[in-house]
FIKEZA-453069 format. One record per residue (C-alpha): residue in one letter; x, y, z. Coordinates in steps of 0.001 Angstrom, whole numbers, padded with zeros to 6 digits. Last residue first. Layout:
# FIKEZA-453069
 rest      c1      c2      c3
    A       X       Y       Z
...
# end
This chain:
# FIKEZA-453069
 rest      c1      c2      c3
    X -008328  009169 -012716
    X -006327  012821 -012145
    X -003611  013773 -014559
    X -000180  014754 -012759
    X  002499  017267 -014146
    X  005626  017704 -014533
    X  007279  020862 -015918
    X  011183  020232 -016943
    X  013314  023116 -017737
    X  016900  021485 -018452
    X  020200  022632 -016520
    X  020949  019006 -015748
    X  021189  019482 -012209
    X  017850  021240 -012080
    X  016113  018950 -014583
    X  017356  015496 -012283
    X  015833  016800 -009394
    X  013230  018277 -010860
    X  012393  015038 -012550
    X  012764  012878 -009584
    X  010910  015329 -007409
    X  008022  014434 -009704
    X  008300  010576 -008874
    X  008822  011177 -005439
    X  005365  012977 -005425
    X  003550  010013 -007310
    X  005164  007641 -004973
    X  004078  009271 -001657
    X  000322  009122 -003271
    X -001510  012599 -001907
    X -002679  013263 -005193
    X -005355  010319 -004878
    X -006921  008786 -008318
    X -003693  008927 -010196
    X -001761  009191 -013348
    X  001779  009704 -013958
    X  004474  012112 -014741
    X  003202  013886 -017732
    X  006223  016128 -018529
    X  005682  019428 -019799
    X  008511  021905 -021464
    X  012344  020382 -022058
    X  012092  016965 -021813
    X  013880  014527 -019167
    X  014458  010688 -019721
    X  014041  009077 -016291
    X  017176  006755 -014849
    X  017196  004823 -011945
    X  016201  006844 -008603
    X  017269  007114 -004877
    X  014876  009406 -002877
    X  012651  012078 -004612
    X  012033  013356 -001445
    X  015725  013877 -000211
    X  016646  015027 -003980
    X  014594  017833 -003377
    X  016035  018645 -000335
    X  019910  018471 -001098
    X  018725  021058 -004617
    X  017608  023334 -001532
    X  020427  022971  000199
    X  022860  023240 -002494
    X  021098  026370 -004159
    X  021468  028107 -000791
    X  018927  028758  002271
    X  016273  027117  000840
    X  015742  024579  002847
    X  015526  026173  006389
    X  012348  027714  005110
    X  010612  024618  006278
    X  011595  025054  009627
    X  010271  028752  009921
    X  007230  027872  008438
    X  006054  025169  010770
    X  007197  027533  013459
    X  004824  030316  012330
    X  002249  028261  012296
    X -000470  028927  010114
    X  001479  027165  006588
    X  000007  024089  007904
    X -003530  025665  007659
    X -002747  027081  004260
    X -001330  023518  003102
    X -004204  021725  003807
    X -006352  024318  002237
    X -004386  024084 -001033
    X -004798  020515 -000658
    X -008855  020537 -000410
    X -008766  022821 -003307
    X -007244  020599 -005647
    X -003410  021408 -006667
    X -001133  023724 -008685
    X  002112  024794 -007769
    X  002942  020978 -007995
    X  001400  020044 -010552
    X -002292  018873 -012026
    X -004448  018017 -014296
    X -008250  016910 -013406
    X -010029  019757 -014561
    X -007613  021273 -017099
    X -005107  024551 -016855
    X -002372  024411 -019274
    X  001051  022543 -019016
    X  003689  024890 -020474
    X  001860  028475 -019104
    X  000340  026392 -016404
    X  003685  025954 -015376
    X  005113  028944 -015657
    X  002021  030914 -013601
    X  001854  028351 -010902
    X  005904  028810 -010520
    X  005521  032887 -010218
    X  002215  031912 -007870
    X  004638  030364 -006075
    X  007554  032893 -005887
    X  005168  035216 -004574
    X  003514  033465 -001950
    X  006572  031716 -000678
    X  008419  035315 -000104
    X  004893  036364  001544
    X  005241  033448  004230
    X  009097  034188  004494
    X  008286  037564  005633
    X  005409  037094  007641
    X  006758  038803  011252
    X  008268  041985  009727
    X  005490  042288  006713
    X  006124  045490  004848
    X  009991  046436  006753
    X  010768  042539  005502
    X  009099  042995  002401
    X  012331  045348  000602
    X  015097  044163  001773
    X  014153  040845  001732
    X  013166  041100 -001315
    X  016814  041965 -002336
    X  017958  039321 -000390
    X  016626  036796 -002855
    X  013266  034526 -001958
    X  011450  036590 -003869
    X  012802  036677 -007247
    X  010884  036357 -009772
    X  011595  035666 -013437
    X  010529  032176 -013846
    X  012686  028816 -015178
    X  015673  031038 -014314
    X  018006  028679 -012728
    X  018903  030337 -009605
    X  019304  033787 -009396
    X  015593  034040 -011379
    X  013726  031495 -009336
    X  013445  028299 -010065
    X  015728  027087 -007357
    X  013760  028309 -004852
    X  010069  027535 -006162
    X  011260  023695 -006119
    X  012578  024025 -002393
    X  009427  025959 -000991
    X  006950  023276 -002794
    X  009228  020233 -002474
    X  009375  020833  001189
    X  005566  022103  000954
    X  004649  018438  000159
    X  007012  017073  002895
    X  004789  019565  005409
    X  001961  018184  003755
    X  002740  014663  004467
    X  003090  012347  001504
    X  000564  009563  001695
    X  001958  005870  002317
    X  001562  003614 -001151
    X  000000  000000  000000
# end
């Protein structure tokens, strides 16, 4: 039987993935939230939700690029992207200030965050990458551990191989 991802595991990949795309990083979206320069300039704005707005900007950045290369269907899917009920799963999470605070811990450099993903992807054989969309599997439950390995696989693998990879997931 496939274990569910957590949501705090999901928002790993989430933070982690948004990171590295990011304009200083590998430039699969043109924001640039989570750089110090933002920091600068939201931390006076929002002095005890900093990181929280950081992660709403550079996500709906991600969201945007992705649906750009995948589109926006019913029952597809990815990681910026998800059913309502998850997006409220994630909000509540997202709450507590100390939930936040430890997953912010990684992103604090390209290796840490790159050291995450890889974490929930876990060991992997070989996956061909394509540059644009990448249907990663289908499903009838988004919270499948597998399903979200299997995506952390290919940004894994796009990030280190310098190739802009979009996976997505297409509901049963």
């Amino acid at each position: 039987m496939d274990k569910e991802i957590s949501v705090s595991s999901l928002l790993q990949l989430r933070f982690s993935v948004a990171y590295l795309g990011e304009n200083r990083q590998a430039d699969w979206w043109s924001s640039v939230f989570f750089s110090t320069v933002s920091q600068e300039y939201l931390s006076p704005v929002f002095p005890r939700t900093t990181l929280l707005s950081k992660y709403h900007g550079a996500q709906q950045a991600a969201s945007f690029k992705h649906d750009e290369y995948i589109g926006v269907g019913i029952q597809v899917f990815h990681l910026f992207r998800l059913p309502e009920t998850m997006e409220q799963s994630i909000y509540e999470y997202l709450r507590s200030i100390n939930n936040l605070e430890s997953i912010g811990e990684y992103i604090g450099s390209p290796e840490k965050a790159l050291q995450s993903v890889l974490e929930l992807a876990g060991e992997y054989s070989e996956i061909q990458l394509e540059n644009g969309p990448v249907r990663v599997g289908e499903t009838d439950n988004l919270y499948k551990r597998t399903i979200w390995q299997k995506v952390a696989q290919y940004y894994h693998k796009a990030f280190l191989e310098g190739v802009k990879t979009y996976p997505y997931i297409v509901l049963e």
